[in-house]
C-alpha positions, 0 to 999 in steps of 0.5 A, a space after each residue: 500500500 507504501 508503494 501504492 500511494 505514490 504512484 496514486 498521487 503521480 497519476 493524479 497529478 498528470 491528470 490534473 497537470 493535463 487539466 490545466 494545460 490543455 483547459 478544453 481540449 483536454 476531453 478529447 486527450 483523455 479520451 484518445 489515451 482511454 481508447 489506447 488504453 483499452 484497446 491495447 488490454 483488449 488486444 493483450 490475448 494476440 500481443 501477448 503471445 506474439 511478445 511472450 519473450 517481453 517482460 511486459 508481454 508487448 504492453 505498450 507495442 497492443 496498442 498499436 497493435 490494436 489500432 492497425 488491426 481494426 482499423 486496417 480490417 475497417 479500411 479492407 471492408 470499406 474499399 471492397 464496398 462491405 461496409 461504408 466508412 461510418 463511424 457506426 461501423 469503424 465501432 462496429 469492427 472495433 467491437 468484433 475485434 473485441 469480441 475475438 479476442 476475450 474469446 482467445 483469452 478465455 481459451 487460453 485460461 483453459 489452456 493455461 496460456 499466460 499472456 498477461 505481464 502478471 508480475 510486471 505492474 511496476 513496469 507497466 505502469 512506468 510505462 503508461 507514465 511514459 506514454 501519457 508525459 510525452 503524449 501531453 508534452 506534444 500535445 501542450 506544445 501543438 496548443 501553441 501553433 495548431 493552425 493546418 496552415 504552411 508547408 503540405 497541411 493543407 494537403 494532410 488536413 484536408 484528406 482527413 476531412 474528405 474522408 470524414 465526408 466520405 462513406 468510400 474509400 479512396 475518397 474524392 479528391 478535393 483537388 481533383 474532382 473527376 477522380 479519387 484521391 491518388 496518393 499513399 492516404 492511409 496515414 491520414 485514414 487512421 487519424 480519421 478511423 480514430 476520430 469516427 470511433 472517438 466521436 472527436 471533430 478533424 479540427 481537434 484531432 489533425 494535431 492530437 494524431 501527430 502528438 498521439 505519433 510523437 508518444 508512440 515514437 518515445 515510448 516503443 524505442 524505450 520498450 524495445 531497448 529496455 527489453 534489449 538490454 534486460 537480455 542482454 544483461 541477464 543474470 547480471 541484471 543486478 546492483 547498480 546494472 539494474 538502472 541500465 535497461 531503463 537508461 538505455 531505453 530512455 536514450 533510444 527514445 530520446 534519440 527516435 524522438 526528440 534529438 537532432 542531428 550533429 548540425 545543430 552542434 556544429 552550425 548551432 553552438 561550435 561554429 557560432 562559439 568561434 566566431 564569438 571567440 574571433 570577434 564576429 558576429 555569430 551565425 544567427 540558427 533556423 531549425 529547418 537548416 538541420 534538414 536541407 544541408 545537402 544542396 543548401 550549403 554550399 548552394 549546388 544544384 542538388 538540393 536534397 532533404 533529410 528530415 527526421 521525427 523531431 523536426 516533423 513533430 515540431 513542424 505540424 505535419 500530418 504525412 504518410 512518413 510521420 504517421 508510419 512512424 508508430 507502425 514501422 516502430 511496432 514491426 520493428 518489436 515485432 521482429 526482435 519477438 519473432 527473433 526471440 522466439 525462434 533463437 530459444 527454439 534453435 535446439 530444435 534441428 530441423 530434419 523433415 523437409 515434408 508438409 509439417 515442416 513447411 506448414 511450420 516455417 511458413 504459418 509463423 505468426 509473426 511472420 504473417 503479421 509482419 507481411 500484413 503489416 508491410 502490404 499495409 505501407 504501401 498505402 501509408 508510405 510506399 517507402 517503408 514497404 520497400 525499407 521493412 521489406 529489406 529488414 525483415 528479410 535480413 532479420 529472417 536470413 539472420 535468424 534462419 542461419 542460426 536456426 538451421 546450423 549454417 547449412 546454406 541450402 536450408 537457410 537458402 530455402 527457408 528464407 526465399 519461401 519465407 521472403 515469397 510468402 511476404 511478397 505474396 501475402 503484401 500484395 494481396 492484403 493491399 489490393 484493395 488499394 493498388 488496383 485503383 492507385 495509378 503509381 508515380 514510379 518512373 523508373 530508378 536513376 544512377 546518382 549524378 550528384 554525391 553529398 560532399 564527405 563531410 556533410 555526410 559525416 556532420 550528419 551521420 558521422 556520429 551515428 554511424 560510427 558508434 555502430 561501427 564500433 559497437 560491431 567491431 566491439 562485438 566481433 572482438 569479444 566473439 573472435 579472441 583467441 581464433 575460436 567462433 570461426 565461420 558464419 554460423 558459429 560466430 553468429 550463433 555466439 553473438 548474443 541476440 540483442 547484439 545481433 538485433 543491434 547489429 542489422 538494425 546499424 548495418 540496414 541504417 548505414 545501407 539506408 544512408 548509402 543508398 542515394 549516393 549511388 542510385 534514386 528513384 525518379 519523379 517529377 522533381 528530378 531537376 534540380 531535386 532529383 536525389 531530394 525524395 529518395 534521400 528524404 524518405 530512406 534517411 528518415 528510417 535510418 535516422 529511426 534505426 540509428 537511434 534504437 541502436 545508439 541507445 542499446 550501443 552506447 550502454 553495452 559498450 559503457 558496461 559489458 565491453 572488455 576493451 577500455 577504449 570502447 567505454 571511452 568511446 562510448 562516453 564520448 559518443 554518449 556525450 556528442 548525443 546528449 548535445 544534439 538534444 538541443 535541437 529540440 529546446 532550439 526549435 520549440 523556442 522558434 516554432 512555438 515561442 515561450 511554451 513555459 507560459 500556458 496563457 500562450 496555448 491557443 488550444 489545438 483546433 487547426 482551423 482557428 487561423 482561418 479568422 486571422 488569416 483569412 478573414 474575407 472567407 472564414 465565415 463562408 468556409 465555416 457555412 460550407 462545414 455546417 451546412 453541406 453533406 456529402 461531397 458535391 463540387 464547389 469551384 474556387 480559384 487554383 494555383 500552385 503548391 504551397 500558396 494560399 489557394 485552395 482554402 475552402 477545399 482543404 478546410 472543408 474537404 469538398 472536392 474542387 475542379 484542380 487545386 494546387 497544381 504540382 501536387 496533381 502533376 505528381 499524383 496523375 503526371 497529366 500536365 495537358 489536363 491540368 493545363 486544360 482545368 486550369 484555363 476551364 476555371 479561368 473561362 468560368 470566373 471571366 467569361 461573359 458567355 453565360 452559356 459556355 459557363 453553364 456548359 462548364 458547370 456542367 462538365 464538372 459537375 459543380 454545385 457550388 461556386 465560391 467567390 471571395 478573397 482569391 477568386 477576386 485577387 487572381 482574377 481582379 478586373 477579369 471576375 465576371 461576377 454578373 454572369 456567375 449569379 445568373 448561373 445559381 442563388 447565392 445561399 451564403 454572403 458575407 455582408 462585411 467581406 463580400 464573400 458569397 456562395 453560389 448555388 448552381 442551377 440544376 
């Protein structure tokens, strides 16, 4: 009871804490932590086994578990025309989900299956700690900027709110009307899927997924490395080494989440201390420099980018990249399980090459789960199909070498039928989606540009080299005095963690290396023809490197024989803690004086629209009150990133074409959108009345809106004589002028 109370009071106290921070909003945070909360429990039954090695049986990784089941299995129904995507039926497939799973449970009471943490609540808990800390940091911090305004948000809140309108999947396009959306939107589905279910509004809930990602992206490298580290240390976990696989933990998720990179530290703190130390004045910093340095500085013609989870937290952005990041994490989990399992199965030697044996080696559900999972990123984010695919076949190879004794032909032919069986299982799983998806894939292209030496190193020098060292610091250990020689041995002699450590490191460094060499090619290739390619591949490395130098730098610092590995260590220990800066730098430039809550502004991410643009705010909000479904509403276009297109993104009614770079790389039709383009001038300009109508037509519009850019794109040209003939106006803004035509049927 001693014990008890404490941990009563703290709970307590983040309640109340988050209370106070987040005033109203505070409802619908509690309400997505609850829904984790026993959505995860609920899912225990599968987690459970499928992590039976974790001390905590994969608590916090039943979450997402959880979430990408039903919500995955909600999405299949919807987009074969099973179901219709309403929130009645997204609770529907939650419940059923539900259902299967007390069933298992209760069978395997019966079977004297354990697949709860019995034993672990004070792990469990520290961990739900964990979770509602960070969820409630980043969720406090988006309070300060919550407008979907800048950069793609447009784009990303938008989706959300075509397919809250939306009973169908793919929804239409809101800047496309003619066809539906052509991009990797399941990132964006589950934010909405977790709305429907919650009963929460897309104005809320565009930041509370981002910060909902942010806590995922904490507390699963925590849980990984924690684990990692338990094994690692084993029966030496005693004494003073009892703190390791929480600090070790801690450290990965700080690193996945909240770090930099090493340009903070030299462009941020080196280069400006010696610049004040030589009399000059120092370098002023902008956060966003840490993700275009290749191409930026020097200024060349090979602009890149090389994002990270810190810098996407921080912006606002809902992507297909940032939303993956929980999914890939969990896969990331599940692999370790999966390895863990089987290498406590290795005495097992394998003879019967007969139907039992296959049906073994490819019924594994981890194995299957893993192939869900990787289908599913080809709607999320394509890229991390091809990234996790590569993974999980290395973590198979790794695994299938010690499992069948190096015997090539065994290993050879377990893990071709096993990397089939994903391929095959992927394809299937997602064919809902690739059938209706047109791919913007043009072919892969041979680098013509390479990033200079020692941006490479400013970036990844620290991470990569801490691998490196924690490899050969291994292979030292496993190689001393000629024994553990050849493959099989030496891998069977590395300890699991340590081999886990190693091919999450050596999949980072070939992520990093691989667009100095070759890219995949798109719209962008002049000028930026590396930009996507590195983005997308170094993101994931960045993840990988950071679950590696939280478990690497403790297993050198207190396992390693060799002194000068604890050095190293240290020092790489200490090169890390410095980039943790990065985040201090950017919340301060991002959001302002975040120690100040009257500065909260709350997280609708409409709230801007009154600000910024004044002219439409009340129309637009009449469009959301008031028209259902998904009819046609015409406003002016324009290109990527610019201020057209705020009714279609706030509203997510579809119009004729919208930001136009974006439609080129999503259909690669220049001549169509060249020719919508000239029909939405014809119909704001035209004096015929009869070609407008026949335009109207055409597109199937029902709704024109004339406000604050129609006017300042078209100015002496607008013929707002013929467009009233063509309906009734059934909005007006007396103030602004801002009014809302009904097309005549």
């Amino acid at each position: 009871m001693k014990r008890l109370a404490p941990r009563v009071l703290l709970a307590a106290a983040l309640m109340g804490l988050s209370a106070f921070l987040l005033k109203g909003d505070v409802w619908t945070f509690w309400t997505w932590w609850i829904l984790a909360f026993l959505m995860g429990m609920l899912a225990m039954p599968v987690t459970g086994i499928l992590f039976a090695g974790f001390e905590d049986k994969g608590w916090m990784f039943s979450k997402v578990l959880a979430i990408a089941v039903a919500g995955f299995l909600t999405w299949f129904l919807v987009a074969v025309k099973l179901i219709p995507f309403t929130a009645v039926t997204c609770i529907v497939v939650c419940l059923v989900c539900a259902a299967v799973c007390i069933l298992l449970y209760r069978s395997q009471q019966k079977k004297g299956i354990d697949c709860l943490p019995e034993g672990k609540a004070e792990l469990i808990f520290w961990e739900e700690i964990l979770f509602f800390a960070v969820f409630l940091m980043w969720t406090y911090l988006a309070g300060f900027r919550p407008q979907a305004y800048g950069t793609e948000k447009f784009m990303d809140y938008g989706f959300m709110e075509a397919m809250m309108r939306s009973t169908t999947l793919p929804a239409k396009d809101l800047w496309y009307s003619e066809g539906t959306i052509n991009y990797y939107y399941g990132g964006q589905y589950f934010a909405v899927f977790l709305t429907k279910i919650t009963g929460s509004r897309v104005e809320l809930t565009y930041n509370l997924m981002r910060t909902f990602v942010a806590a995922f992206a904490f507390v699963f490298p925590f849980s990984l490395i924690h684990q990692m580290a338990v094994d690692k240390l084993g029966k030496d976990l005693t004494g003073k080494k009892r703190c390791v696989p929480v600090l070790s933990g801690i450290l990965a998720g700080i690193s996945v989440s909240i770090a930099g990179n090493m340009h903070y530290v030299v462009y941020c703190k080196i280069i400006p201390w010696i610049q004040t130390l030589q009399g000059k004045k120092p370098d002023s910093y902008w956060f966003p420099d840490a993700t275009r340095y290749i191409g930026y500085n020097p200024d060349v013609p090979d602009k890149t980018i090389h994002e990270f989870p810190c810098y996407s937290f921080v912006l606002g952005d809902l992507h297909a990249h940032v939303v993956n990041v929980m999914f890939v994490l969990f896969l990331t989990g599940l692999l370790y399980a999966w390895m863990k399992s089987v290498r406590e199965k290795e005495a097992v030697v394998e003879r019967n090459h007969g139907v039992d044996f296959w049906r073994r080696q490819l019924l594994m559900p981890h194995i299957l789960l893993a192939a869900v999972l990787i289908g599913m990123f080809r709607f999320t984010n394509y890229w991390d199909f091809i990234i996790y695919f590569v993974v999980a076949g290395g973590t198979i190879l790794f695994a299938n070498i010690i499992r069948f004794q190096g015997k090539i032909k065994k290993v050879l032919a377990v893990t071709i039928s096993q990397a089939v069986e994903i391929i095959v299982v992927s394809y299937l799983v997602i064919l809902p989606f690739t059938l209706k998806f047109d791919t913007m894939f043009q072919g892969v292209g041979i680098a013509q540009y390479h990033s200079m030496i020692h941006q490479l190193l400013i970036l990844w020098g620290l991470p990569a080299v801490l691998t490196v060292l924690l490899i050969i610091c291994i292979l030292w250990e496993k190689l001393r005095g000629g024994q553990n020689r050849g493959l099989y041995r030496l891998m069977k002699a590395i300890d699991l963690p340590d081999l886990f450590a190693i091919i999450m490191g050596l999949c980072a460094i070939g992520l990093v290396l691989i667009p100095e060499f070759v890219y995949v090619r798109d719209i962008y290739e002049n000028g930026n023809a590396r930009a996507n390619t590195m983005f997308k591949l170094t993101y994931q490395a960045y993840i990988l490197f950071g679950m590696t130098m939280g478990y690497g730098i403790f297993r050198m610092l207190v396992t390693a024989r060799q002194k000068v590995f604890k050095i190293f260590s240290v020092v790489g220990l200490v090169l890390l803690c410095w980039t943790f800066g990065y985040f201090g730098n950017s919340v301060n430039a991002w959001f302002g004086n975040v120690l100040d809550p009257s500065g909260y502004k709350g997280l609708d991410a409409t709230s801007f629209l009154e600000n910024d643009f004044a002219e439409d705010a009340s129309a637009i909000r009449w469009l959301k009150e008031n028209i259902k479904d998904s009819p046609v509403i015409l406003e002016a276009n324009g290109d990527s990133y610019t201020d057209y297109e705020r009714v279609s993104a706030m509203t997510g009614l579809p119009t004729v074409l919208g930001w136009y770079v974006h439609e080129w790389l999503w259909r690669n039709d220049t001549a169509d959108l060249n020719e919508k383009s000239a029909d939405i001038e014809k119909i704001y300009t035209s004096t015929d009345q009869s070609e407008v109508e026949e335009l109207l037509k055409k597109y199937n519009v029902e709704y024109i809106f004339v406000g604050s850019t129609e006017r300042e794109k078209y100015a002496d040209t607008l013929n707002e004589e013929v467009l009233n003939s063509c309906g009734t106006v059934v909005f007006r803004d007396e103030e602004y002028g801002t009014y809302i035509i009904k097309v005549n049927k």
